[in-house]
Every structure is written in C-alpha cells, then in structure tokens.
N, C-alpha and C positions, 0 to 999 in steps of 0.2 A: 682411336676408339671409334668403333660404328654407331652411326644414327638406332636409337632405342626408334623399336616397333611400335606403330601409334595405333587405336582401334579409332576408325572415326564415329561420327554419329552412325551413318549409312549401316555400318558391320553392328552396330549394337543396337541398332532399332530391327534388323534384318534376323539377329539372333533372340530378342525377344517377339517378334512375332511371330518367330519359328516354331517357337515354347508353346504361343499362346494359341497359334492354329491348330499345331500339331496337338495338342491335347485338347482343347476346348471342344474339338469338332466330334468327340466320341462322347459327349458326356448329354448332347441334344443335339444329333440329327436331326429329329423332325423340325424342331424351331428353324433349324437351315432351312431345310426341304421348304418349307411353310412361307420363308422369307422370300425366294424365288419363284421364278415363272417357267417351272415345267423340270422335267427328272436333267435333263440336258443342262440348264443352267448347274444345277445341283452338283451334276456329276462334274463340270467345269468348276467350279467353287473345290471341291473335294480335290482334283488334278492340282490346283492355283495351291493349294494348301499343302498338300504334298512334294510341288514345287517348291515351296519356300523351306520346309522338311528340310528337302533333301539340300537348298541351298544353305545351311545352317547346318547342315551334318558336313559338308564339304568344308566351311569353313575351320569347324573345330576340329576335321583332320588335318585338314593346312596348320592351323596354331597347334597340333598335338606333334607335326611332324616337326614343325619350326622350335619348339620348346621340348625336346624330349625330357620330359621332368616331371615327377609324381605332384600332384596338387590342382590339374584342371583350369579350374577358373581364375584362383588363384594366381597362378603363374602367367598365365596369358596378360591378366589386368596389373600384375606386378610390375611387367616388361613394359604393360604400353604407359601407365602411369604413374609407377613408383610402389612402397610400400605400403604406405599408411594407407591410400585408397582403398589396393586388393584385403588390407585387414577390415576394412571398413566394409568392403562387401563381403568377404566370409562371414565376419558377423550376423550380417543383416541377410543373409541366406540361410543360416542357423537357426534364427530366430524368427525370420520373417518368412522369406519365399518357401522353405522347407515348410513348415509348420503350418503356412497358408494351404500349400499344395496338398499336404497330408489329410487337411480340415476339406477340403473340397472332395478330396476320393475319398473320404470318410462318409460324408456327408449324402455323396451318390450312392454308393454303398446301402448306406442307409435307406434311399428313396427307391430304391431295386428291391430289397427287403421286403419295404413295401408294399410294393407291388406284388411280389412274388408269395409272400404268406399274408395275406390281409388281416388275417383273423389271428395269428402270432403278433404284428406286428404295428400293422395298419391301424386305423381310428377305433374299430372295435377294439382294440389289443390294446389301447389307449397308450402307446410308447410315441415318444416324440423323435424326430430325426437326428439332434442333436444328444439324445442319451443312444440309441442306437449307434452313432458314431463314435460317441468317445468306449461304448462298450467292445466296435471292430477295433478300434487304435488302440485298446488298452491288450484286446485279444493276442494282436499281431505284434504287440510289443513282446507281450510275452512270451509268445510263438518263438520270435525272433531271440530269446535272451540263451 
C-alpha cells in the first residue's frame, strides 16, 4: 500500500493566503495604495498577490490532477488526513467560510450602493449596510432558485 498524500503547514498556509490576497485586494485598493510608498510599491504588492494567486491555482491543479474525483477540498483533505477531518471542514465551510464570504460581498455590495445612489440608499435614504445586504443575498438567492 502507498504512502497517503500529506498537506503540510507550508501548502495550507500558501493556499489560505491565496484566498485572502486574492480577494481581499479588490474590496480596498486605496487602503493598499495608501499603505505604501509610491504607485511602484503598489503595483509590486498587486504582482506579490497575484503571485501567490497563481501559486494556489497551481497547487489545486496538482491535487485536482492527483485526485481525479468530484468533491474538491474535500477529497484533497480526505487523502492527506483521513475522514472525520475533511467532514469537519465541509461543515465549517458550509456554515462558516461560505457564509462569511457571502456576508463580506454582501456587505460591499452594499457600501457601492451607497455610494453610488446616495439619496436611495445612503444616510439621507436612512438604509443601513446590513439590511441592504441581507436585501442583495436574499435577492440573489432568489434569482438563483
């Protein structure tokens, strides 16, 4: 019987800051911009970011090529650590990291709105961010059904 696939720290610290560059970085540029010294740094931050992207899209075609099997994350975390784990993070992707991430582009959503009709939605329109979000997520649920 062959050695089971192992993820180390390294491949799972590498694929959640993949997650968290790769998106975090469109939701407030100018806070980046703002943080740096000069468009150059920025634009290197942005490349570094896109690097790690693309080093996180590599890896989960490596594990997609290595597991040909419907399930994802699942199956990857199955192989390298057993059952009960990859159940335990389904779960907590269902409930938590889905549901967080949904509440976050909701929530932008929301502060674009904002911006963008003031007087619909903005301080005069007196709507708060969070009723405006759960109004996109309930929208798009339904869109989607």
């Amino acid at each position: 019987m062959s050695e089971r696939a192992k993820l180390s720290v390294l491949d799972a610290t590498l694929l959640t800051a993949g997650g968290i560059i790769g998106v975090g970085i469109f939701f407030n540029p100018r806070a980046g911009a703002a943080a740096v010294d000069g468009p150059q740094a920025f634009l290197g931050l942005w490349l570094f970011g896109g690097l790690v992207a693309l080093a996180a899209a590599f890896t989960f075609a490596e594990l997609g090529s290595s597991f040909p099997e419907t399930g994802g994350w699942f199956v990857f975390l199955r192989e390298a650590f057993g059952r009960f784990p990859a159940f335990l993070f389904a779960w907590v992707v269902l409930f938590v990291v889905s549901t967080g991430a949904t509440a976050a582009v909701a929530l932008f959503g929301a502060s674009q709105l904002q911006i963008a009709f003031p007087g619909w939605f903005g301080a005069d329109g007196g709507v708060g961010d969070k009723t405006i979000a759960a109004g996109l997520i309930s929208l798009l649920t339904a869109l989607g059904l």
